[in-house]
C-alpha positions, 0 to 999 in steps of 0.5 A: 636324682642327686645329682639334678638336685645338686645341678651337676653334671653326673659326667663329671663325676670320676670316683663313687664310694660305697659304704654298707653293710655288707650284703648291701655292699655286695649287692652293689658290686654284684656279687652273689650274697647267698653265703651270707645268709646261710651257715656258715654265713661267709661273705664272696669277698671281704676285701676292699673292691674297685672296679669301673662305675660303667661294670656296675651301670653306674651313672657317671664318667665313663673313666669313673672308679667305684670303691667299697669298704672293706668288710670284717666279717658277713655281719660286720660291713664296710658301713662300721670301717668307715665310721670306724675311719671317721671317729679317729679311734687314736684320739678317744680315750681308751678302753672305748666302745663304738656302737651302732644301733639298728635292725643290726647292731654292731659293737666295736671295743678297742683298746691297748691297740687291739679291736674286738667286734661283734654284730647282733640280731636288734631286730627292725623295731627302731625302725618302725617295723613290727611295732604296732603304731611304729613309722620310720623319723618323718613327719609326723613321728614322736620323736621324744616323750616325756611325763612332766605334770602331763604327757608331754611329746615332739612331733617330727614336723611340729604336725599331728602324730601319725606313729611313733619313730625309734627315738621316740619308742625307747623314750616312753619305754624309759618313762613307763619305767620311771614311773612305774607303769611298767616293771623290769620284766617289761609287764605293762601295768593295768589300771588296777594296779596300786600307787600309779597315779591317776594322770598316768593310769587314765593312758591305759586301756585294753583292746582284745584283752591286751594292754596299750599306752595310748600316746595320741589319737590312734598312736598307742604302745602294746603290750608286744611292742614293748616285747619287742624293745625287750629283744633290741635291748637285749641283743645289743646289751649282750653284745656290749656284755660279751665283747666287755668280758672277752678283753678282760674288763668291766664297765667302770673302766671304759673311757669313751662310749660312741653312739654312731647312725642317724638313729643312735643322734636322737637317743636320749642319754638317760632312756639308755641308762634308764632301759639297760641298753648300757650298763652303768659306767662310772667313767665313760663318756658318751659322743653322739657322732650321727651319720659316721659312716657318710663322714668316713666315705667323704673322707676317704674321697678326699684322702687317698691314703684312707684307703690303706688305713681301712684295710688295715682296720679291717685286718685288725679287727678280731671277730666275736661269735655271739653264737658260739659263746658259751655264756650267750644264752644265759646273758641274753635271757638276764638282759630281757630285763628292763634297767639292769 
């Protein structure tokens, strides 16, 4: 398809890169992915792997290579070396912190040459599943919302709202917030409640006995969606904690925040603050560098050379078990809630 849109010959197409996470990967190479999934979660192979694009019924040359990332570990996949690959981690001040939001997020800090990682369980919410008016980022998602003298949203498409995309769903969690209608604990406030004002509390209605924030004709925020960002924000904020703690520092002293993925381009810098999705930072400054997992592929397409620094980053990398930490449980129970 890509190629008849391009209006190129997919014959004349001599070197295929793959960057996913890592069942993903290993579904592409065909590789057995059933070790992933169970305990104790181990990948067939976390090497860098080419092979002949025809062994993977590739359509291309029949001279075609086909090259995968190298993975760190069964939950921390290629997709994470190549936009590690793309960013220049020398060129960042230090200590930093790579951050890749999603149904899987991934955490990478580096600092005096050394790199820590770790993967936690977000959950699919941002991506518009299990939230009750959720959609993927196309026409017709909110995207961004904000309360000014009246409610005020972007519609993916400049139409009418159908549903309410990741970007969008952290951004009225952040504006409930602010203006009271929610609490840390993450409880959606009822009509009752004293000193909300009017033009806020007249969004607010009750189905079924449960509580919603309605955003548009048949788009609404539930009680349970909001739950639901509570679980995302706590996994990765954990994350973020452990791996901090693990190198021996605290949030003041990071230098560089790097917000990576399509989805992590459209969050709003105070919705994060604002939730606690990160922890205050006094020094730190947040980069926004989209879809660096593609950059990386094309860069290691275009450098051969690339592809040894990517082992070697790989290698590097030294794994944190959030499961076998022993201050997991505790943490992630403190950061279900909202604004710490």
């Amino acid at each position: 398809l890509l190629c008849s849109d391009k209006c190129v010959n997919s014959g004349h197409i001599y070197q295929i890169v793959c960057a996913g996470n890592t069942t993903k990967q290993h579904i592409f190479l065909n590789k057995e992915i059933k070790g992933i999934g169970e305990y104790p979660y181990r990948a067939e192979t976390l090497d860098m792997v080419t092979v002949p694009a025809k062994d993977l019924a590739l359509n291309a040359s029949q001279h075609a290579l086909a090259t995968a990332f190298p993975s760190i570990s069964a939950y921390i996949g290629g997709d994470i070396i190549s936009g590690l690959l793309a960013i220049c981690s020398e060129s960042c001040k230090t200590p930093a912190i790579f951050l890749d939001i999603g149904t899987n997020g991934e955490v990478v800090l580096f600092m005096d040459g050394k790199m820590v990682a770790t993967s936690t369980a977000a959950g699919p919410c941002f991506e518009g599943m299990t939230i009750s008016s959720g959609m993927r980022a196309g026409e017709g998602a909110i995207e961004h919302v904000a309360f000014e003298d009246e409610l005020t949203m972007e519609v993916i498409g400049n139409t009418r709202p159908m549903g309410v995309c990741g970007s969008g769903l952290l951004d009225i969690i952040a504006e409930l917030l602010r203006v009271g209608l929610i609490n840390a604990r993450g409880r959606l406030t009822g009509k009752e409640c004293n000193g909300v004002p009017e033009k806020y509390s007249t969004y607010l209605f009750e189905k079924d006995k449960k509580r919603y924030f309605r955003l548009a004709d048949n788009v609404s925020i539930s009680q349970e969606d909001i739950r639901q960002v509570q679980l995302a924000k706590a996994a990765i904020r954990t994350g973020v904690e452990i791996l901090i703690a693990t190198c021996g520092i605290c949030p003041d002293d990071l230098k560089t925040v790097i917000i990576a993925g399509a989805f992590g381009y459209h969050l709003k810098e105070e919705s994060l603050f604002r939730t606690g999705f990160l922890p205050a930072m006094k020094n730190a400054r947040l980069l926004y560098v989209g879809n660096s997992s593609l950059e990386g592929a094309v860069r290691m397409l275009l450098d051969k050379e690339l592809a040894k620094e990517s082992v070697h980053i790989a290698r590097k990398a030294h794994v944190v078990e959030l499961s076998q930490n022993p201050e997991f449980e505790s943490t992630f129970i403190r950061e279900m809630h909202f604004g710490r």
